[in-house]
Biopython code that builds the backbone (N, CA, C, O; Angstrom):
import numpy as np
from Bio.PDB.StructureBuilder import StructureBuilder

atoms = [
    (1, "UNK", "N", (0.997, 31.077, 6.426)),
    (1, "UNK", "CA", (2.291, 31.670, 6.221)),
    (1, "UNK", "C", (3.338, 31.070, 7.145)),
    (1, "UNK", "O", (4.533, 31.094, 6.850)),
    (2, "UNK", "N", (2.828, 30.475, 8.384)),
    (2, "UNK", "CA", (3.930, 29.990, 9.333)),
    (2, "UNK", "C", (4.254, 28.881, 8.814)),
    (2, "UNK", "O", (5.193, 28.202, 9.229)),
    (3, "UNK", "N", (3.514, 28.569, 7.846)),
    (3, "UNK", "CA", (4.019, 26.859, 7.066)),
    (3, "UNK", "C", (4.990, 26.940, 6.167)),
    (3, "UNK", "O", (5.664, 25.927, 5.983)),
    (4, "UNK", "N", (5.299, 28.207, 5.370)),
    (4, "UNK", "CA", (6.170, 28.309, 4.521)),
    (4, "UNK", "C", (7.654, 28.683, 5.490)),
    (4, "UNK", "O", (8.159, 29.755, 5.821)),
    (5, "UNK", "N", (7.901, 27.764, 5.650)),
    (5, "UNK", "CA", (10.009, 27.336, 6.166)),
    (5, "UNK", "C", (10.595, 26.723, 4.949)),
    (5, "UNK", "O", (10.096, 26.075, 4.029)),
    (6, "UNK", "N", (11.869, 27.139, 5.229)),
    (6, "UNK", "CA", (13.295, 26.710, 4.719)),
    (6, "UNK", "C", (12.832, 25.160, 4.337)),
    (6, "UNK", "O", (12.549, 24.743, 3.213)),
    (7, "UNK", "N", (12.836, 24.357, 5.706)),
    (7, "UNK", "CA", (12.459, 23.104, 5.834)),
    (7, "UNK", "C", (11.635, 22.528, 5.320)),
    (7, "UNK", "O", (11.782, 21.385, 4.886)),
    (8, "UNK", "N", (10.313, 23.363, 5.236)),
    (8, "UNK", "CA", (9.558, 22.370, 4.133)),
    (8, "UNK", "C", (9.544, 22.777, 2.554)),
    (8, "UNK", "O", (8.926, 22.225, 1.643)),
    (9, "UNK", "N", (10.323, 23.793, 2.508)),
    (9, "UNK", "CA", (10.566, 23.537, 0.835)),
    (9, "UNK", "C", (11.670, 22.820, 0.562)),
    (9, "UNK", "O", (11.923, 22.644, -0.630)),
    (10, "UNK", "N", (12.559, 22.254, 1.559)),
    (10, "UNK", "CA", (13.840, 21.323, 1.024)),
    (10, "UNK", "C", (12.887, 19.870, 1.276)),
    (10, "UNK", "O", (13.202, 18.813, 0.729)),
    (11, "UNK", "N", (11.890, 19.976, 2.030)),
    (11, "UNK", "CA", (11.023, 18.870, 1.910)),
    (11, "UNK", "C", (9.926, 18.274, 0.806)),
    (11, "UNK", "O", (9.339, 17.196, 0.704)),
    (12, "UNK", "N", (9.941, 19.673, -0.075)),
    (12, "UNK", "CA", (8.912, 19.344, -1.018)),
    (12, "UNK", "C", (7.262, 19.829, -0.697)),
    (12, "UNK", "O", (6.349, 19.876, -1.521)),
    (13, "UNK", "N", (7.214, 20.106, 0.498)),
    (13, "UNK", "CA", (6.008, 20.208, 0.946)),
    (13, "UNK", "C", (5.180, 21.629, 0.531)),
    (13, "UNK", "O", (3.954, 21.701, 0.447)),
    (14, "UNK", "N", (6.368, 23.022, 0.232)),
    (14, "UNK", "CA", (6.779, 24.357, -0.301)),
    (14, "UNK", "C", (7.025, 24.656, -1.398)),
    (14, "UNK", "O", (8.116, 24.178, -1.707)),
    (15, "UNK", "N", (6.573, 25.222, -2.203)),
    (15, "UNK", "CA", (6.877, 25.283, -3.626)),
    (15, "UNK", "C", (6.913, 26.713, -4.522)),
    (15, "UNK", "O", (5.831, 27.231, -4.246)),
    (16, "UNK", "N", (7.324, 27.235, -5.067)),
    (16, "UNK", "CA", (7.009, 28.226, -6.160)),
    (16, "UNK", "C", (5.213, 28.573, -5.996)),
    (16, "UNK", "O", (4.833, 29.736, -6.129)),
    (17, "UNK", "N", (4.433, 27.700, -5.768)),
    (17, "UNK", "CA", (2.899, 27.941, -6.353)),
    (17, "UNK", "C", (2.962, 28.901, -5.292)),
    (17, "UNK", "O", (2.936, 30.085, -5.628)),
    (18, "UNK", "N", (3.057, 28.552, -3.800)),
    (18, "UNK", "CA", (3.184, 28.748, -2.353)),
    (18, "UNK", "C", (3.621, 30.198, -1.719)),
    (18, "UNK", "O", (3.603, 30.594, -0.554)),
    (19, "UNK", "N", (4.153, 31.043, -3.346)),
    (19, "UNK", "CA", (5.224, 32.144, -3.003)),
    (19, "UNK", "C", (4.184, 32.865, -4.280)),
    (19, "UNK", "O", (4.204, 34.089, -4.145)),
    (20, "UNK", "N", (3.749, 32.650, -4.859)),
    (20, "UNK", "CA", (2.565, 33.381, -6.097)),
    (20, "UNK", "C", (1.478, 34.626, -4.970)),
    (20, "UNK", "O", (0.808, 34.606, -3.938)),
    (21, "UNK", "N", (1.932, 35.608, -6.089)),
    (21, "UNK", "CA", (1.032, 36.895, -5.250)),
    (21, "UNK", "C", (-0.534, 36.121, -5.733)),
    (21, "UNK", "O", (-0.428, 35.047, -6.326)),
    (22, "UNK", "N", (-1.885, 36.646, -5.487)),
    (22, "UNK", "CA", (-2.866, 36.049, -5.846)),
    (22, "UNK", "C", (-3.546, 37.279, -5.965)),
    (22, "UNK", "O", (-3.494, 38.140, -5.087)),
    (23, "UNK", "N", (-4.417, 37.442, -7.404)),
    (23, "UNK", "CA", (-5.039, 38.653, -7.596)),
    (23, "UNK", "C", (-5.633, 39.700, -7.160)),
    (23, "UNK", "O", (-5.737, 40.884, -7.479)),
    (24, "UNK", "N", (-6.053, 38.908, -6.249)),
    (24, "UNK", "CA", (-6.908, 39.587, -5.021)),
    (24, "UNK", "C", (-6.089, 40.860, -4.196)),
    (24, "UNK", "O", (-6.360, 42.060, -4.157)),
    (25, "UNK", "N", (-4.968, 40.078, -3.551)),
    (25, "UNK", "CA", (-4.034, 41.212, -3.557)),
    (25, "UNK", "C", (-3.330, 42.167, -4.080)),
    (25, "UNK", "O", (-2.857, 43.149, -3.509)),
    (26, "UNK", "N", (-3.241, 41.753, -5.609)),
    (26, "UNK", "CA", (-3.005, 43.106, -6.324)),
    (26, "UNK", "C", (-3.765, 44.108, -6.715)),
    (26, "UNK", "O", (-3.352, 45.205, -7.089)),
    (27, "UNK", "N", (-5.174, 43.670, -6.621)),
    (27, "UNK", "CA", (-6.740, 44.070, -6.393)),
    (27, "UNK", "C", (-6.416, 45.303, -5.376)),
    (27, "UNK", "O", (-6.279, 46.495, -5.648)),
    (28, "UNK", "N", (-6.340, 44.676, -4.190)),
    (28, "UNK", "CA", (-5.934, 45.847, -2.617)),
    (28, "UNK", "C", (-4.870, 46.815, -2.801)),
    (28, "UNK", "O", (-4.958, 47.987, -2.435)),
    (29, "UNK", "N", (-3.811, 46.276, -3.406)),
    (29, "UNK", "CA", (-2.857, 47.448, -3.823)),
    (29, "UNK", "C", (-3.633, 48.272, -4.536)),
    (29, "UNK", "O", (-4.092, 49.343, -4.139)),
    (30, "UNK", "N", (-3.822, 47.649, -5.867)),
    (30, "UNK", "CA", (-4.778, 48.972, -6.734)),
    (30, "UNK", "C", (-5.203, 49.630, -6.200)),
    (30, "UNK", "O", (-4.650, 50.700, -5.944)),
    (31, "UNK", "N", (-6.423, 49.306, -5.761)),
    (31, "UNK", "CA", (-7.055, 50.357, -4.667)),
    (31, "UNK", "C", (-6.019, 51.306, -3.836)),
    (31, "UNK", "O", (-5.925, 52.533, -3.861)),
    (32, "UNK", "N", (-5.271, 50.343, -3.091)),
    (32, "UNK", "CA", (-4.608, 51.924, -2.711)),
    (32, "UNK", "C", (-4.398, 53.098, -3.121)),
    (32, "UNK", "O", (-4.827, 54.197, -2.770)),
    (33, "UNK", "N", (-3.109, 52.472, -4.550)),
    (33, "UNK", "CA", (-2.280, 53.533, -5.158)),
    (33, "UNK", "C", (-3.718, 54.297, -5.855)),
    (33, "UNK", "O", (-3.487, 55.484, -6.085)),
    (34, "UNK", "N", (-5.001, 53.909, -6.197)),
    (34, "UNK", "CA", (-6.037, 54.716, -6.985)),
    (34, "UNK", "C", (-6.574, 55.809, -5.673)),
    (34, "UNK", "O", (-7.097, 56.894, -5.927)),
    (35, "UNK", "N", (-6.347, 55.325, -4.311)),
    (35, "UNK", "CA", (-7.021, 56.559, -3.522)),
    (35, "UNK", "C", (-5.831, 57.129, -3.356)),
    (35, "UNK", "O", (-6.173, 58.302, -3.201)),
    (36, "UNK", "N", (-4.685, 57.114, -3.281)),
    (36, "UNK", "CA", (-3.361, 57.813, -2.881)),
    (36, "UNK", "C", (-2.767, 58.214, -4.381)),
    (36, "UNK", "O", (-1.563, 58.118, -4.619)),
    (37, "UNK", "N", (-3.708, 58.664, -5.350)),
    (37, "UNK", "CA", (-3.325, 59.722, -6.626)),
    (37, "UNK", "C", (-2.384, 58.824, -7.347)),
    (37, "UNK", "O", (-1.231, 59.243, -7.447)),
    (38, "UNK", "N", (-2.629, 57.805, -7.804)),
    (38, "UNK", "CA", (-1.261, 57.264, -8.327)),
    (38, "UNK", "C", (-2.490, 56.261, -9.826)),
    (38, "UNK", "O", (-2.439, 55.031, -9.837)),
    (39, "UNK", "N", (-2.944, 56.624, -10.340)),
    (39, "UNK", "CA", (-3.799, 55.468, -11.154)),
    (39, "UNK", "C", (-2.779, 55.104, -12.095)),
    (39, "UNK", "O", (-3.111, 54.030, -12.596)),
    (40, "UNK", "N", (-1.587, 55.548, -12.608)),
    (40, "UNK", "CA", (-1.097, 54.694, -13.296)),
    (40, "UNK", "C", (-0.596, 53.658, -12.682)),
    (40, "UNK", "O", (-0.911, 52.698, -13.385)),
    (41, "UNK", "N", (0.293, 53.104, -11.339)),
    (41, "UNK", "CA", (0.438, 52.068, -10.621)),
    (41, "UNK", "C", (-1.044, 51.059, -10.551)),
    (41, "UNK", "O", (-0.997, 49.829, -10.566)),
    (42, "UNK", "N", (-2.245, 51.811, -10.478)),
    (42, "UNK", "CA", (-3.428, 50.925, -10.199)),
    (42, "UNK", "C", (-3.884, 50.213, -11.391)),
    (42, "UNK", "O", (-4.619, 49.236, -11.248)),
    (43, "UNK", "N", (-3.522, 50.603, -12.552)),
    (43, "UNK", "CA", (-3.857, 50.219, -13.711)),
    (43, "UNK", "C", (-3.018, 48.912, -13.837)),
    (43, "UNK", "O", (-3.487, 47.784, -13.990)),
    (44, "UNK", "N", (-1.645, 49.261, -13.744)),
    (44, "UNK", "CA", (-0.689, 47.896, -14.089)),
    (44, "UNK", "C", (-0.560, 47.251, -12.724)),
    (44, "UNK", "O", (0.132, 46.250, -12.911)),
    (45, "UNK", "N", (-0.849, 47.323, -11.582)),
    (45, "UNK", "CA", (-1.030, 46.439, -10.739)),
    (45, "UNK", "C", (-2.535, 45.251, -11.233)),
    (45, "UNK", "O", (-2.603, 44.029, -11.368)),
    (46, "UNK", "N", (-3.566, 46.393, -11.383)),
    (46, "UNK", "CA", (-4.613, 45.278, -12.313)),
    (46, "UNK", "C", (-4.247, 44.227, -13.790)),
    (46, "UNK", "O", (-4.738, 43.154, -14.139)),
    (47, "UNK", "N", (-3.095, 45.159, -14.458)),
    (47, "UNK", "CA", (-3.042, 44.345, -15.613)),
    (47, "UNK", "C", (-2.158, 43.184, -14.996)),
    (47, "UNK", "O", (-2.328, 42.080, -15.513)),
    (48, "UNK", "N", (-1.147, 43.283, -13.862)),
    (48, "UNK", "CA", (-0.749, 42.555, -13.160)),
    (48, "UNK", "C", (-1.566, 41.065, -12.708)),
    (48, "UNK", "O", (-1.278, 39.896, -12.964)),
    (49, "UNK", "N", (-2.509, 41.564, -12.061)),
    (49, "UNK", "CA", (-3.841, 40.790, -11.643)),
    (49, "UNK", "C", (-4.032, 39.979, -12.588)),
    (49, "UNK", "O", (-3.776, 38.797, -12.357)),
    (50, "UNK", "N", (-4.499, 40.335, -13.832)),
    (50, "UNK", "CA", (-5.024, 39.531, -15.159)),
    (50, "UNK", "C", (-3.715, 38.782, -14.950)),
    (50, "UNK", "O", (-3.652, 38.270, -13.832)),
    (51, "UNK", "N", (-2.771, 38.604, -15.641)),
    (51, "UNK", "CA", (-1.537, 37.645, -15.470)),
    (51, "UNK", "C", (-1.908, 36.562, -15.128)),
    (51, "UNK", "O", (-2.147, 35.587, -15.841)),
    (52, "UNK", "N", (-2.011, 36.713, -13.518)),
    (52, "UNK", "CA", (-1.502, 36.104, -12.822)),
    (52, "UNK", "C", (-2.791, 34.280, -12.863)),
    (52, "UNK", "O", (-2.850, 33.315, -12.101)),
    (53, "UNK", "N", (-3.591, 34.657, -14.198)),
    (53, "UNK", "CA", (-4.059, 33.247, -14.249)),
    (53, "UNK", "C", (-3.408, 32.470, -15.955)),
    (53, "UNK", "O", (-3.841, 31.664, -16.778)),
    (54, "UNK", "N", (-2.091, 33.356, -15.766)),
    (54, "UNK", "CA", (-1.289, 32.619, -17.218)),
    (54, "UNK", "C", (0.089, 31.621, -16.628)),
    (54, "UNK", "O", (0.597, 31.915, -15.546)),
    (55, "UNK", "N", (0.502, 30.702, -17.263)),
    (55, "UNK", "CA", (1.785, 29.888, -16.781)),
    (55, "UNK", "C", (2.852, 31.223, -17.381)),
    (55, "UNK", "O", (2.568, 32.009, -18.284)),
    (56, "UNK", "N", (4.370, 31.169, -16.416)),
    (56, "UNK", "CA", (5.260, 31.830, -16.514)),
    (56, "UNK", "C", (5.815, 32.388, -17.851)),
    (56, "UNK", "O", (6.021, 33.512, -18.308)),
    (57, "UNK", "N", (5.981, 30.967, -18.327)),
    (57, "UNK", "CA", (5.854, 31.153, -20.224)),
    (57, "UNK", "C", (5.456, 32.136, -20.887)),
    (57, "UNK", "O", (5.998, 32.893, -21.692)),
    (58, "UNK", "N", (3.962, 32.001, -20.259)),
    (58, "UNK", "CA", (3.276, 32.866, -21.854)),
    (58, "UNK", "C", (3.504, 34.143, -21.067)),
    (58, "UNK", "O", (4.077, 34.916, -21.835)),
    (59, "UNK", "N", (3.342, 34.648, -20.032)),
    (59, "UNK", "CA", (3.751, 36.041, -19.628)),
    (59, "UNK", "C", (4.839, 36.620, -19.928)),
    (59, "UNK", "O", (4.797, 37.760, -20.391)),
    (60, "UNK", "N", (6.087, 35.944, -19.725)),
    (60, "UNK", "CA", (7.204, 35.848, -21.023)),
    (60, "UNK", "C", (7.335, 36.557, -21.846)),
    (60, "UNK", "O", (7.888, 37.633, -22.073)),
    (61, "UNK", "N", (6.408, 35.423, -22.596)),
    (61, "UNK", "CA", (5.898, 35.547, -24.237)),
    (61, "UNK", "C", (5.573, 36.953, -24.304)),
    (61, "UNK", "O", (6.397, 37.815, -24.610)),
    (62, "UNK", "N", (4.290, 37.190, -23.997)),
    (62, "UNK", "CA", (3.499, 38.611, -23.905)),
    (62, "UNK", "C", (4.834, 39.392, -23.922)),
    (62, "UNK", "O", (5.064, 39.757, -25.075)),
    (63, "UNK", "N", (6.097, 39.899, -22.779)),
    (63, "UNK", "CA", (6.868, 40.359, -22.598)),
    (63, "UNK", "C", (7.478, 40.458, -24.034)),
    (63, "UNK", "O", (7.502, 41.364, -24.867)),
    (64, "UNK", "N", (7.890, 39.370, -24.010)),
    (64, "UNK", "CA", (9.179, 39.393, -25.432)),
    (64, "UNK", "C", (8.341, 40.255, -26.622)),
    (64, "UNK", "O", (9.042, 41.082, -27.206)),
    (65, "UNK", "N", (6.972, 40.170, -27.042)),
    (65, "UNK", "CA", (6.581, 40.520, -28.287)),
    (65, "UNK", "C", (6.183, 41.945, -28.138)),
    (65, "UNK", "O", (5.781, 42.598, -29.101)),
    (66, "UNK", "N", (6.301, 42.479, -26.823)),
    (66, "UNK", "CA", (6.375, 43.772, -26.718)),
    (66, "UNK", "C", (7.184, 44.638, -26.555)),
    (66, "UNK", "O", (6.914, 45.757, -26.118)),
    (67, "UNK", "N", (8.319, 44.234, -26.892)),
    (67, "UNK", "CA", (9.414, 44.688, -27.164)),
    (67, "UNK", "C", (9.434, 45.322, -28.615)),
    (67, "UNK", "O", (8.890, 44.670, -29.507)),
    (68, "UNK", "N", (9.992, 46.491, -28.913)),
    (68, "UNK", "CA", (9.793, 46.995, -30.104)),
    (68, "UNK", "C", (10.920, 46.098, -31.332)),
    (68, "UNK", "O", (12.130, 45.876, -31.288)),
    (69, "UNK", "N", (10.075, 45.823, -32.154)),
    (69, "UNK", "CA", (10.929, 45.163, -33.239)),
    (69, "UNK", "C", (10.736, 44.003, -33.425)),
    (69, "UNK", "O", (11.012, 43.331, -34.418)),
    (70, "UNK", "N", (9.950, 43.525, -31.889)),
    (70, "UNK", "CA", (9.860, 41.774, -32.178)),
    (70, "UNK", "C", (8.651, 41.530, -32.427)),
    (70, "UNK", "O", (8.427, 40.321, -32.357)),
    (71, "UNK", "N", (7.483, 42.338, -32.770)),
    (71, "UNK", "CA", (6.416, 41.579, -33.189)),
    (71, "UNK", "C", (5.952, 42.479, -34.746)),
    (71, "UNK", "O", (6.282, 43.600, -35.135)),
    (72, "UNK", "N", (5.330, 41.742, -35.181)),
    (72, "UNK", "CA", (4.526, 42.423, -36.406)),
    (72, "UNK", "C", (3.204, 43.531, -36.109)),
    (72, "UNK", "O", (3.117, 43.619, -34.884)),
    (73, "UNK", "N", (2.516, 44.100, -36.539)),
    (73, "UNK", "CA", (1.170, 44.770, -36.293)),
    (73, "UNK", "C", (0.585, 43.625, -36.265)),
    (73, "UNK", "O", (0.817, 43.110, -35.172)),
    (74, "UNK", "N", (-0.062, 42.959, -36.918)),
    (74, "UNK", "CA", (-1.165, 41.880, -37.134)),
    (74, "UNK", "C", (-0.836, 40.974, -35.815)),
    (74, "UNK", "O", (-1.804, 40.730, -35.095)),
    (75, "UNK", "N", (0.464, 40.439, -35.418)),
    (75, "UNK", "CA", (1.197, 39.445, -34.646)),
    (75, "UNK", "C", (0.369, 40.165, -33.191)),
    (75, "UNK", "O", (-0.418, 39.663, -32.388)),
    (76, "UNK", "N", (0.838, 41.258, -33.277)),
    (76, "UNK", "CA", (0.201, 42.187, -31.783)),
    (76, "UNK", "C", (-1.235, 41.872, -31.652)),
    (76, "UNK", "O", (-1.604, 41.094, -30.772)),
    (77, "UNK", "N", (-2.164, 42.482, -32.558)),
    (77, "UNK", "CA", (-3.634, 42.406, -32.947)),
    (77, "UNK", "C", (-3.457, 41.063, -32.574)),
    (77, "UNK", "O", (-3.303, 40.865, -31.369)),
    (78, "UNK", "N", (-3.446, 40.244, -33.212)),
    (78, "UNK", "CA", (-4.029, 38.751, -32.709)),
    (78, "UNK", "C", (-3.263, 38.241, -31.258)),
    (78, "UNK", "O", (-3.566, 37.178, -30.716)),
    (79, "UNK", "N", (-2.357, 39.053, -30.791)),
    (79, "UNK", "CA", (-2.329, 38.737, -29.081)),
    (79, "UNK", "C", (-3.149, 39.241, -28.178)),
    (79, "UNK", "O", (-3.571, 38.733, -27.139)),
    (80, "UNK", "N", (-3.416, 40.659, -28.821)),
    (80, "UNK", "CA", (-4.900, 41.246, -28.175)),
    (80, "UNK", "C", (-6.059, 40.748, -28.279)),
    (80, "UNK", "O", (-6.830, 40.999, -27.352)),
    (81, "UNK", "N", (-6.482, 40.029, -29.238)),
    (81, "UNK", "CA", (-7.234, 39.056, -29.563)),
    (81, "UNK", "C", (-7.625, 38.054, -28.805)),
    (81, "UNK", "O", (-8.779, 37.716, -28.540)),
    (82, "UNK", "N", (-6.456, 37.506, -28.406)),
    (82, "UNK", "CA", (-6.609, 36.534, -27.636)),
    (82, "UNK", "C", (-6.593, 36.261, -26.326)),
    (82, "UNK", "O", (-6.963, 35.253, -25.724)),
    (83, "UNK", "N", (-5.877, 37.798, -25.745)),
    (83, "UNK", "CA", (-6.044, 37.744, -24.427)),
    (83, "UNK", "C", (-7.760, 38.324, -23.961)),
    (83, "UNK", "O", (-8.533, 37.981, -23.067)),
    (84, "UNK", "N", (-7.817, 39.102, -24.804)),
    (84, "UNK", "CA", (-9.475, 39.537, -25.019)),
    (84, "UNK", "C", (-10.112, 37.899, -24.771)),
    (84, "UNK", "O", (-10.699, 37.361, -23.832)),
    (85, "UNK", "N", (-9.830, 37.614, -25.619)),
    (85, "UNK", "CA", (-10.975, 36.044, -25.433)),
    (85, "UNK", "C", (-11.250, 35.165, -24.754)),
    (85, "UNK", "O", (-12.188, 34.370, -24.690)),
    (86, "UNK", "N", (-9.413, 35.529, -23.659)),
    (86, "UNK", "CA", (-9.209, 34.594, -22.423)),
    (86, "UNK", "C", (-9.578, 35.397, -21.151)),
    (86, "UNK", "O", (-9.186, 34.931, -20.081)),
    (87, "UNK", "N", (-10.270, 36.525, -21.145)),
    (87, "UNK", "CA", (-10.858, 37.167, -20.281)),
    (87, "UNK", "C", (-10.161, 37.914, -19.552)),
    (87, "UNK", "O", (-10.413, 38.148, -18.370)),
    (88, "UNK", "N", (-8.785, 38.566, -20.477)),
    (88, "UNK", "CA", (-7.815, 39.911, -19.724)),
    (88, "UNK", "C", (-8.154, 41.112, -20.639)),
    (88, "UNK", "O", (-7.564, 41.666, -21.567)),
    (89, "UNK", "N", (-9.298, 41.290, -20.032)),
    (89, "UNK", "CA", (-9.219, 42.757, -21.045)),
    (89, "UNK", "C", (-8.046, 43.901, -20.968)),
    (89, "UNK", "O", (-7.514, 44.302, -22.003)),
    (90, "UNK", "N", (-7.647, 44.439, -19.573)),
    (90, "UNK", "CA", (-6.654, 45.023, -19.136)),
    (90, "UNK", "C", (-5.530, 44.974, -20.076)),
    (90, "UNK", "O", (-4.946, 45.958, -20.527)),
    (91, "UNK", "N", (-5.235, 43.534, -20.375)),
    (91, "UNK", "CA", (-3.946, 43.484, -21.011)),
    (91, "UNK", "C", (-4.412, 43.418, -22.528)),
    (91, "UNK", "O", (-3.836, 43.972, -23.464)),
    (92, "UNK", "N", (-5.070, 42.972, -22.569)),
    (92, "UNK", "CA", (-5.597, 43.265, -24.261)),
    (92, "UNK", "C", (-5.723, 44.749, -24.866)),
    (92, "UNK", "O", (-5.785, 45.270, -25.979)),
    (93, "UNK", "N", (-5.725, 45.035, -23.881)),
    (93, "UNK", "CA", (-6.012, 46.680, -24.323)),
    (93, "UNK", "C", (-4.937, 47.218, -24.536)),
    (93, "UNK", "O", (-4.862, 47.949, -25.524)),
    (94, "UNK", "N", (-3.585, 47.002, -23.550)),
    (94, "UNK", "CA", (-2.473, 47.682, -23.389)),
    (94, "UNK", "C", (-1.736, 47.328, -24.645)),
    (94, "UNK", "O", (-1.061, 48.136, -25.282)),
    (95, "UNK", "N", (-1.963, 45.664, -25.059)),
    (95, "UNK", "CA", (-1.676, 45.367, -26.357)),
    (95, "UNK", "C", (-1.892, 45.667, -27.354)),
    (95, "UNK", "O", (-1.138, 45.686, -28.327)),
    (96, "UNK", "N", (-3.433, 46.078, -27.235)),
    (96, "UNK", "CA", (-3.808, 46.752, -28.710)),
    (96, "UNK", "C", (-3.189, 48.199, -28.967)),
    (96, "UNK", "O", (-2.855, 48.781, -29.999)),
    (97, "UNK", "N", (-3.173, 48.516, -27.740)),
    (97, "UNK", "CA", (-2.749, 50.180, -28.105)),
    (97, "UNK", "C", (-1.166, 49.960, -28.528)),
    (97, "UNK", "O", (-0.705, 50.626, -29.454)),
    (98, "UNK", "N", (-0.465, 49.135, -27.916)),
    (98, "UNK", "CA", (1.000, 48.923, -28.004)),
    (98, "UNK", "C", (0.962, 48.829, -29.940)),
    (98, "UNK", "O", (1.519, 49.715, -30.587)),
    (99, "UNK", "N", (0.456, 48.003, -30.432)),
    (99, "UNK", "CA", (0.106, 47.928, -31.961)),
    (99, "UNK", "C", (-0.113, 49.665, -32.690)),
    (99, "UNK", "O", (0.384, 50.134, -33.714)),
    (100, "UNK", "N", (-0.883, 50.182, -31.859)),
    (100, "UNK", "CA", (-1.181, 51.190, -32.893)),
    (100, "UNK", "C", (-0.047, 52.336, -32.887)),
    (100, "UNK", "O", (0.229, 53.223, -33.695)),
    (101, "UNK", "N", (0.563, 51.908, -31.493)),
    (101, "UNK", "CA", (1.484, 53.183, -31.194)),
    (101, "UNK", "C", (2.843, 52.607, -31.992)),
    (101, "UNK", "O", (3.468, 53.339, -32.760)),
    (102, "UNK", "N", (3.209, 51.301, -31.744)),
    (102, "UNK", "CA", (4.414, 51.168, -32.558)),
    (102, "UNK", "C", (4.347, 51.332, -34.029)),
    (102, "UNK", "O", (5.119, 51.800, -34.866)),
    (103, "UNK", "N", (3.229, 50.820, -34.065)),
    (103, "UNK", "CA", (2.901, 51.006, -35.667)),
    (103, "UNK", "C", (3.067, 52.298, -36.538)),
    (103, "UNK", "O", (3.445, 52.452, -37.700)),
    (104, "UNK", "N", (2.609, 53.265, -35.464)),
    (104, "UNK", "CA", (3.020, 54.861, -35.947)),
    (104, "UNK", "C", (4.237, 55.099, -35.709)),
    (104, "UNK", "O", (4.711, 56.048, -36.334)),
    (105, "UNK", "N", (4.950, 54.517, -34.964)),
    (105, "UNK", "CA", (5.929, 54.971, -34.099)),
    (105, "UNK", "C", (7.493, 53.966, -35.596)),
    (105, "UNK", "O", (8.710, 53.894, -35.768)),
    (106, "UNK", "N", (6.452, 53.575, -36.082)),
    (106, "UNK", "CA", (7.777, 52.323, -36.992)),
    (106, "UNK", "C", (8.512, 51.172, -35.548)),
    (106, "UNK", "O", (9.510, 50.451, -35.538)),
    (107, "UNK", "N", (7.718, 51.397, -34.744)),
    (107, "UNK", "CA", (8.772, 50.207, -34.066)),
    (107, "UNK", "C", (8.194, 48.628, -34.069)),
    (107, "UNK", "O", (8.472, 47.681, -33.333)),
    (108, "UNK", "N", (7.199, 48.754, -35.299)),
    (108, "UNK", "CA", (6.853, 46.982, -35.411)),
    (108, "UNK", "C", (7.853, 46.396, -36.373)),
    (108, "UNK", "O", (8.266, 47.073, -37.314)),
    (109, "UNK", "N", (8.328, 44.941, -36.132)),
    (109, "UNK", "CA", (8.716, 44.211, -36.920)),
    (109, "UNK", "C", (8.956, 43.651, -39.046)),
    (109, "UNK", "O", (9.539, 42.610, -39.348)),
]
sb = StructureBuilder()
sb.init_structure("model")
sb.init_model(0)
sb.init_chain("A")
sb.init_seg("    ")
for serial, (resi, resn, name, xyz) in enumerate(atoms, 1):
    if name == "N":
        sb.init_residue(resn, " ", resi, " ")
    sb.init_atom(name, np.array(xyz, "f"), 0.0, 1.0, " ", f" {name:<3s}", serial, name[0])
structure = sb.get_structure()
């Protein structure tokens, strides 16, 4: 941490990667907020966790299509799909349910 200066990111040596939380630590938060009564923070600090082995983009992505209106039912399902397959269950789940609830809810695409 004493390596990350002003100076060596105008040097190049510092970067964006350098400033990335790393799962592990959102791991330790969880835990907290789960012994200090809070499991909904521990849940999305974990779905947090999962993320954090996607490029900026597709987290984005994920973002934008969960927005009500911008994805289809099926469009959702096969993002759950796939994060399922890439080994985020956490977020696959939140996705799938996001599908069934907009879906009742009329807020799919």
């Amino acid at each position: 941490m004493d390596d990350l200066t002003l100076d060596a990111v105008r040097a190049g040596e510092a970067g964006l990667a350098d400033l990335r939380i790393h799962p592990e630590t959102l791991e330790r938060q969880a835990v907290i907020a789960q012994q200090h009564g809070n499991p909904q923070l521990a849940a999305n600090l974990r779905r947090a966790a999962e993320l954090t082995s996607l490029p900026d983009e597709e987290v984005l992505a994920i973002y934008e299509a969960l927005r009500p209106g911008r994805s289809t039912g099926a469009e959702l399902t096969a993002l759950a799909g796939s994060l399922a397959a890439r080994g985020l269950p956490l977020n696959a789940a939140l996705v799938a349910e996001a599908a069934e609830v907009y879906a009742r809810r009329g807020l799919i695409r």
